[in-house]
N, CA, C, O and CB atoms as a CASP TS submission, in Angstrom:
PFRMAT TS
TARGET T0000
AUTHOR 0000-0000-0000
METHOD Language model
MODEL 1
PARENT N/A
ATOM      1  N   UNK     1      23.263   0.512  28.375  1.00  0.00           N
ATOM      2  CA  UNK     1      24.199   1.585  28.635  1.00  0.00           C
ATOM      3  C   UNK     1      23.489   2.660  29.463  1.00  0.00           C
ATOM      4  O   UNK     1      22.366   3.070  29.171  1.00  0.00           O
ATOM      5  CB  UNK     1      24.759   2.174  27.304  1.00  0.00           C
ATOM      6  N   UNK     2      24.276   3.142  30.626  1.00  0.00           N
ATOM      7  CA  UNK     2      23.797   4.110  31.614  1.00  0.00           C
ATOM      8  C   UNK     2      24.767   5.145  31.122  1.00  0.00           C
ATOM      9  O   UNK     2      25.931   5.018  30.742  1.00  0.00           O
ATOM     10  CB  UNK     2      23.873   3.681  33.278  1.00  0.00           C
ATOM     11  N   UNK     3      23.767   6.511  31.253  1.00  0.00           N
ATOM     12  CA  UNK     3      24.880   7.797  31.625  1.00  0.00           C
ATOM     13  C   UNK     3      24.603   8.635  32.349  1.00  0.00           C
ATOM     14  O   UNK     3      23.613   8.280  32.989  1.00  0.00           O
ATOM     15  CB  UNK     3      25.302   8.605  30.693  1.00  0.00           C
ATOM     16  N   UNK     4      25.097  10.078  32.763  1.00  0.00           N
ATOM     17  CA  UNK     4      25.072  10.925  33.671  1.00  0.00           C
ATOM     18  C   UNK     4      25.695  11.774  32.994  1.00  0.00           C
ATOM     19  O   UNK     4      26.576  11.385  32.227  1.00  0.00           O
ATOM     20  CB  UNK     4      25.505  10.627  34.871  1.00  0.00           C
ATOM     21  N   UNK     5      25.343  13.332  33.130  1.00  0.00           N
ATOM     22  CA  UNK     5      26.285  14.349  33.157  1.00  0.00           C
ATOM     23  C   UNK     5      27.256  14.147  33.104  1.00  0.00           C
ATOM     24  O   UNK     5      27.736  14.306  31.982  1.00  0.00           O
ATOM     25  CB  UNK     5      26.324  14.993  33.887  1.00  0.00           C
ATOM     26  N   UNK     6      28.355  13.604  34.371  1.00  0.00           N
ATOM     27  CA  UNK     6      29.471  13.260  34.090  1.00  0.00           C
ATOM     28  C   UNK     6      30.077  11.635  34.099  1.00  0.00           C
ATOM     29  O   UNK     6      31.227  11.548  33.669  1.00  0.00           O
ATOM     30  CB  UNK     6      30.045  14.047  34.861  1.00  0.00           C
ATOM     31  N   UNK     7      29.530  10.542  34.472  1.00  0.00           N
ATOM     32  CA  UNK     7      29.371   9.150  34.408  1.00  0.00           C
ATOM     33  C   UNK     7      28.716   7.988  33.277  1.00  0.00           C
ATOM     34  O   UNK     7      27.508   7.756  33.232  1.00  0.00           O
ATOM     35  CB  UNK     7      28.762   9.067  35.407  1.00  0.00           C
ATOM     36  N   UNK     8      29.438   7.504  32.637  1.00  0.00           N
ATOM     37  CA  UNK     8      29.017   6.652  31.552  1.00  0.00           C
ATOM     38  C   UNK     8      29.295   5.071  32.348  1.00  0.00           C
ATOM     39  O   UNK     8      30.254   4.612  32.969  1.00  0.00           O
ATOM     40  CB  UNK     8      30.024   7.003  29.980  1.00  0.00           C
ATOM     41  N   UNK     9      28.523   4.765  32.137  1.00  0.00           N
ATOM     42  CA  UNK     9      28.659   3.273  32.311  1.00  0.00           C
ATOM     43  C   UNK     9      28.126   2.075  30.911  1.00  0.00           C
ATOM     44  O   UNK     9      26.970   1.845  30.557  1.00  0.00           O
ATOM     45  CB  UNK     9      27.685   3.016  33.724  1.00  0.00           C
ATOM     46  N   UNK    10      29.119   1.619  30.476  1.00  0.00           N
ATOM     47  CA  UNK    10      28.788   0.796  28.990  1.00  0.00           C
ATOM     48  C   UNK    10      29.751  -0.561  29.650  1.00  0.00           C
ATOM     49  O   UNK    10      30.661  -0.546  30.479  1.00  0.00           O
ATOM     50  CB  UNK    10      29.572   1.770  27.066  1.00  0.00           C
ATOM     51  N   UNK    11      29.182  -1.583  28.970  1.00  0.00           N
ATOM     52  CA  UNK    11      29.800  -2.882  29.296  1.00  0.00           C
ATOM     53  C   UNK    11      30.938  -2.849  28.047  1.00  0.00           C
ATOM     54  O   UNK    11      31.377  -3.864  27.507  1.00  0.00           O
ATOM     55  CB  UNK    11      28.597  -4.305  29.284  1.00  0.00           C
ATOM     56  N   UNK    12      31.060  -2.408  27.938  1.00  0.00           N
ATOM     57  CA  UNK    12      31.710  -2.213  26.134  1.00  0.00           C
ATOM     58  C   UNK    12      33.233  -1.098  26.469  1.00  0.00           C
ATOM     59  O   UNK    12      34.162  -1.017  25.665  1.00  0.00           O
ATOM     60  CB  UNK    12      30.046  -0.975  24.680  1.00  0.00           C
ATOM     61  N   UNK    13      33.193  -0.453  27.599  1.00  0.00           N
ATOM     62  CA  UNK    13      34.285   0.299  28.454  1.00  0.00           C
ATOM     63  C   UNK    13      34.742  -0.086  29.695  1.00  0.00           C
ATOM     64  O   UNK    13      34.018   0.027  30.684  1.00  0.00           O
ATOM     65  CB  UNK    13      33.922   1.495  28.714  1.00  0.00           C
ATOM     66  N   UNK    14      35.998  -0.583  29.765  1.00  0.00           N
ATOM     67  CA  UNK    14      36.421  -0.829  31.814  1.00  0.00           C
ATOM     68  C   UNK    14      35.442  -1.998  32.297  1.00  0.00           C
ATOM     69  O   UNK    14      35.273  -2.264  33.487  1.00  0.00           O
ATOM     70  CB  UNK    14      35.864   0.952  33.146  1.00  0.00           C
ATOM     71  N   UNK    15      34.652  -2.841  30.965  1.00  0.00           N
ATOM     72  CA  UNK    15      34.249  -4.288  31.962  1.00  0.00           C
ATOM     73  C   UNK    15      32.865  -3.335  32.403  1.00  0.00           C
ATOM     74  O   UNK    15      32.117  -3.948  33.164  1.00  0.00           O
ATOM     75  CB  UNK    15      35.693  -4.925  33.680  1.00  0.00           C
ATOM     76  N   UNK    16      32.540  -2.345  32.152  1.00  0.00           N
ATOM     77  CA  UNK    16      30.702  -1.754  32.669  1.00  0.00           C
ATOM     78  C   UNK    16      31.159  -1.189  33.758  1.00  0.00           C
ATOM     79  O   UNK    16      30.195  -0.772  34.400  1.00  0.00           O
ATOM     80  CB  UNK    16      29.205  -3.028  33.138  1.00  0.00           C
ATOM     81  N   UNK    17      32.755  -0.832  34.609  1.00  0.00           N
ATOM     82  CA  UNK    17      32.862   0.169  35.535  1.00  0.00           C
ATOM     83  C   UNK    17      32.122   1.694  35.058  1.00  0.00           C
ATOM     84  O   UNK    17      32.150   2.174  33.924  1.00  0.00           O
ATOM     85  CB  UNK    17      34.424   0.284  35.793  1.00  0.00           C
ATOM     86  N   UNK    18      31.568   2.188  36.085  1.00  0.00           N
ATOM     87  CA  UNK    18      31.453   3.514  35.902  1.00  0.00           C
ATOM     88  C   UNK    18      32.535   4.524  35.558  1.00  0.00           C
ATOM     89  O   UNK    18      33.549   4.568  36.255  1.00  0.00           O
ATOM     90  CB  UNK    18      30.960   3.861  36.887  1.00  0.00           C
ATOM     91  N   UNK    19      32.393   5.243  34.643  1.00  0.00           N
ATOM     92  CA  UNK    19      34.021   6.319  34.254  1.00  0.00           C
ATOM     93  C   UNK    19      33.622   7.286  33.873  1.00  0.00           C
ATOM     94  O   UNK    19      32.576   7.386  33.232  1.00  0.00           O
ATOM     95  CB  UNK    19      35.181   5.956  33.073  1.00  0.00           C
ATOM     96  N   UNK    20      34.212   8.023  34.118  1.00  0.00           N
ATOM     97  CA  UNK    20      34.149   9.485  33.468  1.00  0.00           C
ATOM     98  C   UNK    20      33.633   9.758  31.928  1.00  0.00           C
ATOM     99  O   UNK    20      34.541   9.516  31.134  1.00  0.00           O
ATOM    100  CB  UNK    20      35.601  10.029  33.502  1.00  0.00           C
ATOM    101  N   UNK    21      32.576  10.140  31.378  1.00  0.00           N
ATOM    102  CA  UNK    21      32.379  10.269  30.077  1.00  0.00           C
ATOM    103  C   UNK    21      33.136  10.838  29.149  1.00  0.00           C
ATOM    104  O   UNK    21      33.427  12.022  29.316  1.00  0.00           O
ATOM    105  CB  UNK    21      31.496  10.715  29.962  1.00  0.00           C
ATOM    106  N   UNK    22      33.438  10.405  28.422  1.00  0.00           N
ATOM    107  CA  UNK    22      34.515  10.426  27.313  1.00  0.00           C
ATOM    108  C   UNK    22      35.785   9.679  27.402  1.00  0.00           C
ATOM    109  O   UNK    22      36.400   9.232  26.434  1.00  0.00           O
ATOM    110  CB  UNK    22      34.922  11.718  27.118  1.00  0.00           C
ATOM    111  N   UNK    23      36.151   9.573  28.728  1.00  0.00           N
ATOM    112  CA  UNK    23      36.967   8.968  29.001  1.00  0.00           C
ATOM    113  C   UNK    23      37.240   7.141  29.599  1.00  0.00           C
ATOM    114  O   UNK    23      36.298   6.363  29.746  1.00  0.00           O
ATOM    115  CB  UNK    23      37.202   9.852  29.604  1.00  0.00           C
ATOM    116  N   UNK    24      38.441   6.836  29.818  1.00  0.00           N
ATOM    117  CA  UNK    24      38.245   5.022  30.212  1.00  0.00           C
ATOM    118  C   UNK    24      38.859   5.343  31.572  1.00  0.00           C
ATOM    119  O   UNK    24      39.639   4.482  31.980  1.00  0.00           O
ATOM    120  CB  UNK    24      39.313   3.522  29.089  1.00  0.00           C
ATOM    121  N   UNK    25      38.729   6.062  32.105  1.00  0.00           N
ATOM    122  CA  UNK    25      39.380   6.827  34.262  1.00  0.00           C
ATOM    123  C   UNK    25      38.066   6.636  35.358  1.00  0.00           C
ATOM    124  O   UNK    25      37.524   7.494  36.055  1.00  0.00           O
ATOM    125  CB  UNK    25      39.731   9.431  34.381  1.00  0.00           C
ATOM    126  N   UNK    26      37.806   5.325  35.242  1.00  0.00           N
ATOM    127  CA  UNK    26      37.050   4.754  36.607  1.00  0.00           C
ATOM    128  C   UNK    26      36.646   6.028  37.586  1.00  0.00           C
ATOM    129  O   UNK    26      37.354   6.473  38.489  1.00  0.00           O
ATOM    130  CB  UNK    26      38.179   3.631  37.549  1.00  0.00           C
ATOM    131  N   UNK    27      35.604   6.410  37.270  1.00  0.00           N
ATOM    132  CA  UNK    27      35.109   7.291  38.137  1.00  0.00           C
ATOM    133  C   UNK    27      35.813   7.176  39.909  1.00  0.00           C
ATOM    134  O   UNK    27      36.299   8.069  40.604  1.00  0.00           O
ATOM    135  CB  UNK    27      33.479   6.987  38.000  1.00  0.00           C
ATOM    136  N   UNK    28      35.601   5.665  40.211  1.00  0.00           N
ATOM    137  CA  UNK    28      36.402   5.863  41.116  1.00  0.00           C
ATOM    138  C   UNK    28      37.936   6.000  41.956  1.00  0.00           C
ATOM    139  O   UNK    28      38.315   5.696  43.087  1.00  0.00           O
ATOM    140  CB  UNK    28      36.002   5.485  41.290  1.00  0.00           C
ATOM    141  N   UNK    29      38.566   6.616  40.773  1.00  0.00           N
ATOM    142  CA  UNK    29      39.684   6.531  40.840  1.00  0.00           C
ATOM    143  C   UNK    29      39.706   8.156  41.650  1.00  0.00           C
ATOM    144  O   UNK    29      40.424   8.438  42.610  1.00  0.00           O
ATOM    145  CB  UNK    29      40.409   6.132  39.379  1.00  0.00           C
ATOM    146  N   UNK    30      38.846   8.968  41.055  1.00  0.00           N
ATOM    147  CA  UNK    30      38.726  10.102  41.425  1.00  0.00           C
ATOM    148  C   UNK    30      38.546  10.252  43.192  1.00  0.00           C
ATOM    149  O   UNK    30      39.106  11.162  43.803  1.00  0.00           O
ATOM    150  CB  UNK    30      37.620  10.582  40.572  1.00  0.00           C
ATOM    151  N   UNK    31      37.625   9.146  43.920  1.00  0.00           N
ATOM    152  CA  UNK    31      37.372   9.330  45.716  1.00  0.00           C
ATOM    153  C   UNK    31      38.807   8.363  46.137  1.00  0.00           C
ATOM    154  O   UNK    31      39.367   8.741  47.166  1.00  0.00           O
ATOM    155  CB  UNK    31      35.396   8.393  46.519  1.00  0.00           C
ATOM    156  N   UNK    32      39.349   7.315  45.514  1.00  0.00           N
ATOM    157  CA  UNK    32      40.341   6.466  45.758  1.00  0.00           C
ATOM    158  C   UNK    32      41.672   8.012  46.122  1.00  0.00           C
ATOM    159  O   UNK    32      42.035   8.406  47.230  1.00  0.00           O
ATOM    160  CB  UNK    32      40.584   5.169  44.146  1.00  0.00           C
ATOM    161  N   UNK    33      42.062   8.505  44.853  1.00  0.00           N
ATOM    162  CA  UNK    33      42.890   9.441  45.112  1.00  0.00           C
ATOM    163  C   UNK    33      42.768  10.677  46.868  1.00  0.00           C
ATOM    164  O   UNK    33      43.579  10.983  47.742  1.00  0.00           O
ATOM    165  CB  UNK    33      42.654  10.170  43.646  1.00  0.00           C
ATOM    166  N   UNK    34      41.239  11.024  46.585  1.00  0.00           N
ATOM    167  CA  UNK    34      41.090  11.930  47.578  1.00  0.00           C
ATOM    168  C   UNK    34      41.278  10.934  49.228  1.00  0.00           C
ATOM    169  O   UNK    34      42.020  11.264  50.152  1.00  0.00           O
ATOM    170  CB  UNK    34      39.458  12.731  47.262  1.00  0.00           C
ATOM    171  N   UNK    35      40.506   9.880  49.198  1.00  0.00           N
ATOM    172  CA  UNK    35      40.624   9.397  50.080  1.00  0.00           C
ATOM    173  C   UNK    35      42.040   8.853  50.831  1.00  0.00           C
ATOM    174  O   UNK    35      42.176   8.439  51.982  1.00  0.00           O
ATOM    175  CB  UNK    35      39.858   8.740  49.813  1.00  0.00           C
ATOM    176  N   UNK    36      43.018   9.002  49.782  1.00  0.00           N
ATOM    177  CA  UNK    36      44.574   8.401  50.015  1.00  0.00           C
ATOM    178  C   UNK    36      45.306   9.968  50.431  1.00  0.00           C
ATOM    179  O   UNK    36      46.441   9.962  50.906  1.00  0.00           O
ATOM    180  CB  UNK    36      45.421   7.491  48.247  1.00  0.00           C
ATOM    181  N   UNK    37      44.584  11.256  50.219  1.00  0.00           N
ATOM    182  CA  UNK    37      45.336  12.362  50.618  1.00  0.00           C
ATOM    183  C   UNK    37      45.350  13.038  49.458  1.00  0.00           C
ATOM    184  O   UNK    37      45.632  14.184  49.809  1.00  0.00           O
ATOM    185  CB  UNK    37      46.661  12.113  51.184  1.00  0.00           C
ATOM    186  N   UNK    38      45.267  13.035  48.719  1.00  0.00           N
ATOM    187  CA  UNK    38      45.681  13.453  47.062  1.00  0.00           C
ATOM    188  C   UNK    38      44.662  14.704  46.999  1.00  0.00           C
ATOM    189  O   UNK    38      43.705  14.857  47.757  1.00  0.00           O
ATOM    190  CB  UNK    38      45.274  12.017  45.605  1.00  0.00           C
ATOM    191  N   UNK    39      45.013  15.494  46.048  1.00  0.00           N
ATOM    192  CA  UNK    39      44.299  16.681  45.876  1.00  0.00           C
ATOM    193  C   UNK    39      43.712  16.557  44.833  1.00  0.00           C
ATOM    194  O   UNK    39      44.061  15.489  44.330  1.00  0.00           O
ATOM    195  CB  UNK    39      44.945  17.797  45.884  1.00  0.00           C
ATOM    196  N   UNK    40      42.642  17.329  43.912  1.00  0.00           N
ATOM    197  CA  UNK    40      42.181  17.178  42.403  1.00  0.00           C
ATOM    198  C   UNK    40      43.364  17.360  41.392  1.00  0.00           C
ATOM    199  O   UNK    40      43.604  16.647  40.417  1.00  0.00           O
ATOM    200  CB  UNK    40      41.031  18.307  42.038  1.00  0.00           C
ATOM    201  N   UNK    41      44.042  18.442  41.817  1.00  0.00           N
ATOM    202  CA  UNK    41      45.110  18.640  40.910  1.00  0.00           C
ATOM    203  C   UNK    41      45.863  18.072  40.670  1.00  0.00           C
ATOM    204  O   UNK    41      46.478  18.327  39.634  1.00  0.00           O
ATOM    205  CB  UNK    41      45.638  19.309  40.965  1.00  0.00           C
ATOM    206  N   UNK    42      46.332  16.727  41.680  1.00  0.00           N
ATOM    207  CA  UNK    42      47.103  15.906  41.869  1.00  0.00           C
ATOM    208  C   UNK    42      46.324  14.942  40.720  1.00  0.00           C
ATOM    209  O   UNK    42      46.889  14.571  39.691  1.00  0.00           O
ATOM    210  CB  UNK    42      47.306  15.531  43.403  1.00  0.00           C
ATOM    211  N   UNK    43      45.013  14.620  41.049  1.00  0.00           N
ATOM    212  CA  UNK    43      44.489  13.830  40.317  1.00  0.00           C
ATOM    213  C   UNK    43      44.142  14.158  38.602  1.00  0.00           C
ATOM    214  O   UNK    43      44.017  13.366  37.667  1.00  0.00           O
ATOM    215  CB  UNK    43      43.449  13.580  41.088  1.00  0.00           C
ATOM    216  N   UNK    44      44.061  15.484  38.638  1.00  0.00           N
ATOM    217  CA  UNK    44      43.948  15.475  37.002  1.00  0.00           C
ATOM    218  C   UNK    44      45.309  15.842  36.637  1.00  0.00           C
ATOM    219  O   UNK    44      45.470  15.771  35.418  1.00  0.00           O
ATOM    220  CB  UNK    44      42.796  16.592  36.288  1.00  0.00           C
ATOM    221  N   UNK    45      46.254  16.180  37.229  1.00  0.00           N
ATOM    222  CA  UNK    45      47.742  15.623  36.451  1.00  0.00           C
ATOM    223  C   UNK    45      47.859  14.545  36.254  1.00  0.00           C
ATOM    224  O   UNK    45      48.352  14.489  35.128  1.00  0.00           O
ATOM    225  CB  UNK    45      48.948  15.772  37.013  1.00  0.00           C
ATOM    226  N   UNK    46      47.697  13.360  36.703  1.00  0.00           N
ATOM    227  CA  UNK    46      47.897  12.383  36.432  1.00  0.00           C
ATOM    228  C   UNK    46      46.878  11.328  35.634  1.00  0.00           C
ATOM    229  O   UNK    46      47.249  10.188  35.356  1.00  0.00           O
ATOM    230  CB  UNK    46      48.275  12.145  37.412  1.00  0.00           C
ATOM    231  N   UNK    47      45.170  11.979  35.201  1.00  0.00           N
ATOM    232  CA  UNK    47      44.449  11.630  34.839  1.00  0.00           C
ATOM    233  C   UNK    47      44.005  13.028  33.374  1.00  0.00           C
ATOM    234  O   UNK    47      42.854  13.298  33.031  1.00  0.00           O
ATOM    235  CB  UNK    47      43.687  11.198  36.104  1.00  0.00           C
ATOM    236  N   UNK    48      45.143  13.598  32.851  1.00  0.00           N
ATOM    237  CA  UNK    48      44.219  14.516  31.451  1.00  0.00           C
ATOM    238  C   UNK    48      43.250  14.356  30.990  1.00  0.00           C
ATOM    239  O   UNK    48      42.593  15.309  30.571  1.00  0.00           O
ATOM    240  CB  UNK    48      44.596  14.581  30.301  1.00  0.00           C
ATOM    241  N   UNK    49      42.748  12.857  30.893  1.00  0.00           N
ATOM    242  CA  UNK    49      41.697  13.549  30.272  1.00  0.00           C
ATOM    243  C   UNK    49      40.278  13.535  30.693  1.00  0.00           C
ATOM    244  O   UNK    49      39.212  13.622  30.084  1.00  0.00           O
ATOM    245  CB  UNK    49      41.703  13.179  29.109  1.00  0.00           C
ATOM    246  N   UNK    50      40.634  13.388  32.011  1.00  0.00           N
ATOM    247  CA  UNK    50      39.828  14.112  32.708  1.00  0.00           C
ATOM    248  C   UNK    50      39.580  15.712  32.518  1.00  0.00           C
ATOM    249  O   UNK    50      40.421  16.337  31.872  1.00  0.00           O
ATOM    250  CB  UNK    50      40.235  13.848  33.853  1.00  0.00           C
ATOM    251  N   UNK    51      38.260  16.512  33.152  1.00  0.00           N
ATOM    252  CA  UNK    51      38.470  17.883  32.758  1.00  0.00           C
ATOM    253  C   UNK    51      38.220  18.351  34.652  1.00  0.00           C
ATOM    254  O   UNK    51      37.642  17.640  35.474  1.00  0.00           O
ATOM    255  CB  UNK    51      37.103  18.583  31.253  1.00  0.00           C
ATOM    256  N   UNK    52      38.476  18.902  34.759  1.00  0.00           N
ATOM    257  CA  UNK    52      38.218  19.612  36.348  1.00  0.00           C
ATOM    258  C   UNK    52      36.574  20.034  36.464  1.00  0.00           C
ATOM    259  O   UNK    52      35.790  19.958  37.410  1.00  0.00           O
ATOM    260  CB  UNK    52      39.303  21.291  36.570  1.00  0.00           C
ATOM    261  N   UNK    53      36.434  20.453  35.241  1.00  0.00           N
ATOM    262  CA  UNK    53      34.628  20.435  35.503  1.00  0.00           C
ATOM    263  C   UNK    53      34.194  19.027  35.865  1.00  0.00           C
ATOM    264  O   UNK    53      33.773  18.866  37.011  1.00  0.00           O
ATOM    265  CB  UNK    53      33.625  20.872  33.977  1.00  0.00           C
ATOM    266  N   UNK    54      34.242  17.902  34.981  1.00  0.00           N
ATOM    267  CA  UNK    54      33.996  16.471  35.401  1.00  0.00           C
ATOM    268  C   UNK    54      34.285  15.914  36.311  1.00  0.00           C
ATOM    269  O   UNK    54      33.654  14.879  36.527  1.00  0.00           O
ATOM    270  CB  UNK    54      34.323  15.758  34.827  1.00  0.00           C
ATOM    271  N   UNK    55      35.533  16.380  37.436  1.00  0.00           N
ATOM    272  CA  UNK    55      35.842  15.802  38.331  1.00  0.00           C
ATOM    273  C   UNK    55      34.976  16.608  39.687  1.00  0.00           C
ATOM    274  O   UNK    55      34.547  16.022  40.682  1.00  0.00           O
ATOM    275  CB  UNK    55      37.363  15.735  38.252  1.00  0.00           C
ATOM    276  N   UNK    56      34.887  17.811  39.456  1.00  0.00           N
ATOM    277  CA  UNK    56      33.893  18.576  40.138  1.00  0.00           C
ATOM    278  C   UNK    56      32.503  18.414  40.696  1.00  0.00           C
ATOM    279  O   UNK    56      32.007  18.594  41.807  1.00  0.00           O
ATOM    280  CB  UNK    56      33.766  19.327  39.512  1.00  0.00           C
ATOM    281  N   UNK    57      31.915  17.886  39.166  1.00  0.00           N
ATOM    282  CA  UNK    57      30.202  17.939  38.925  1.00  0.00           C
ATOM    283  C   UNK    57      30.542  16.469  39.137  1.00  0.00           C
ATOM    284  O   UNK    57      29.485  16.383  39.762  1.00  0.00           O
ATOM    285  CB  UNK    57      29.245  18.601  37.218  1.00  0.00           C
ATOM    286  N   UNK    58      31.160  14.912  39.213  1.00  0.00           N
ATOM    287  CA  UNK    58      31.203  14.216  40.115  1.00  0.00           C
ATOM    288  C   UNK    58      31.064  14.120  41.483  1.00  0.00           C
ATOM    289  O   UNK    58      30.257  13.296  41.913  1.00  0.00           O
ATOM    290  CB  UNK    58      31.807  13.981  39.947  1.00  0.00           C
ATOM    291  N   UNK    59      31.730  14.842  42.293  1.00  0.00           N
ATOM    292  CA  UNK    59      31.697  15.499  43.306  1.00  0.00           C
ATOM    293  C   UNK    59      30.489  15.911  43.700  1.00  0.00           C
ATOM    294  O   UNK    59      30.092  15.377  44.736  1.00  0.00           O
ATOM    295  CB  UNK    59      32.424  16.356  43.212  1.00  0.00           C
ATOM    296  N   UNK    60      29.731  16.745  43.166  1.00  0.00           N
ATOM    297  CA  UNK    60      28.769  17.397  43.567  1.00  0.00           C
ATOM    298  C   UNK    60      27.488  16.394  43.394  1.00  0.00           C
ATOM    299  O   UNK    60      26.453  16.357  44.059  1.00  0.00           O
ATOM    300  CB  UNK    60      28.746  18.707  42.839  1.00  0.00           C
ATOM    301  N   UNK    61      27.763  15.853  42.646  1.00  0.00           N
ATOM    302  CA  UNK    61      26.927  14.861  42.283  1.00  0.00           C
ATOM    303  C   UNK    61      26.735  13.770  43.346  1.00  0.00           C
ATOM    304  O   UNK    61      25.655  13.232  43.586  1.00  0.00           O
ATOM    305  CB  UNK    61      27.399  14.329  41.081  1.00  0.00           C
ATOM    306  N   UNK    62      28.109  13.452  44.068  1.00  0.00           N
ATOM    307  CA  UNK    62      27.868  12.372  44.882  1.00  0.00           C
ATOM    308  C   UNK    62      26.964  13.103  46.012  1.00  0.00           C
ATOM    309  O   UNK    62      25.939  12.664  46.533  1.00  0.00           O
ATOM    310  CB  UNK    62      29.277  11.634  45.404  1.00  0.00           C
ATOM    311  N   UNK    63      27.641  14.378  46.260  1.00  0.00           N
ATOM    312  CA  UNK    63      27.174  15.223  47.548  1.00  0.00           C
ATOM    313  C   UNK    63      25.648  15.095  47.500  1.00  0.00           C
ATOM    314  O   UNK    63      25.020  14.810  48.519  1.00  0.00           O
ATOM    315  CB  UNK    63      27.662  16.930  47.519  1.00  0.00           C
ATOM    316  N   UNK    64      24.922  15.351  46.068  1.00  0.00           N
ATOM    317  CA  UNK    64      23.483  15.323  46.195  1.00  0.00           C
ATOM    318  C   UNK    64      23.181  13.774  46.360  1.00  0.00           C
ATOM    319  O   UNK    64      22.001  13.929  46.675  1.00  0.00           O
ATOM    320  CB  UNK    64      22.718  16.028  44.884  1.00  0.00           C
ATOM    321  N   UNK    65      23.308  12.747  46.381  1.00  0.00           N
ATOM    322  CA  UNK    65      22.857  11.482  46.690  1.00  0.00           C
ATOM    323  C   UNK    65      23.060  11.365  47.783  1.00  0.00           C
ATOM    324  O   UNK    65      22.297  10.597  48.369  1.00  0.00           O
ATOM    325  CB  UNK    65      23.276  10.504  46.094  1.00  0.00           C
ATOM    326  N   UNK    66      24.110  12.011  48.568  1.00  0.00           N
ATOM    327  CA  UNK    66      24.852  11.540  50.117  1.00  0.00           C
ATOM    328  C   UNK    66      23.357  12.423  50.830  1.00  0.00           C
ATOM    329  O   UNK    66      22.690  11.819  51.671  1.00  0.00           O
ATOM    330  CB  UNK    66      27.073  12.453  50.640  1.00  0.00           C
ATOM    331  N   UNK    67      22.986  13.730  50.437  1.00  0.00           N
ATOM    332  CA  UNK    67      22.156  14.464  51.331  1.00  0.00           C
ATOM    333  C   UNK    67      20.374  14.111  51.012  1.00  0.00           C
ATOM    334  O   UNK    67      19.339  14.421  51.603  1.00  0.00           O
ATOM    335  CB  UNK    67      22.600  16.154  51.078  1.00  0.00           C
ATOM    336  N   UNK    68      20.632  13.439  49.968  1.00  0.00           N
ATOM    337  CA  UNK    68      19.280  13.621  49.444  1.00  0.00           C
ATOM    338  C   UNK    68      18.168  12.952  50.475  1.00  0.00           C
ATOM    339  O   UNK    68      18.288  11.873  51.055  1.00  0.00           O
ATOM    340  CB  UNK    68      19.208  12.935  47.944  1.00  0.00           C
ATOM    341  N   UNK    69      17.120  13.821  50.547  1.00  0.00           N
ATOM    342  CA  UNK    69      16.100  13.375  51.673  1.00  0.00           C
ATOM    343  C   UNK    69      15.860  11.825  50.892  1.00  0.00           C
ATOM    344  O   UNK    69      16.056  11.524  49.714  1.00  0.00           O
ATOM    345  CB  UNK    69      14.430  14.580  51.876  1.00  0.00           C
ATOM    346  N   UNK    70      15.348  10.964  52.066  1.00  0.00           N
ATOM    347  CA  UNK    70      15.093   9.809  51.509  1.00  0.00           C
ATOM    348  C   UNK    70      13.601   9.318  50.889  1.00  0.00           C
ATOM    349  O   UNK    70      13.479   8.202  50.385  1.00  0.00           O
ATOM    350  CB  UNK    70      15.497   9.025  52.460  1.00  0.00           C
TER
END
């Protein structure tokens, strides 16, 4: 079992997809939405239990891997 701040990954949840901790909402459901046009708000209406901090510090999270010196 892997985790993160905001990312759990257990084979025991979603088949070992990565998801939101606490929750069974495929982390990537969160760039799927943005990438289709969708806003966060759009996305945590339709995802509660998600929290907007978690969908955030995802976010930011990817941002630091995308920039990170190599």
């Amino acid at each position: 079992m892997q985790t993160s701040s905001v990312v759990k990954i257990d084979p025991e949840i979603m088949g070992g997809e990565p998801c939101f901790a606490g929750t069974r909402v495929p982390a990537r459901t969160l760039i799927d939405y943005l990438e289709g046009g969708d806003t966060i708000d759009e996305f945590l209406e339709d995802f509660p239990t998600v929290s907007r901090q978690q969908a955030v510090a995802l976010l930011e999270e990817a941002s630091e891997l995308l920039i990170a010196p190599a």
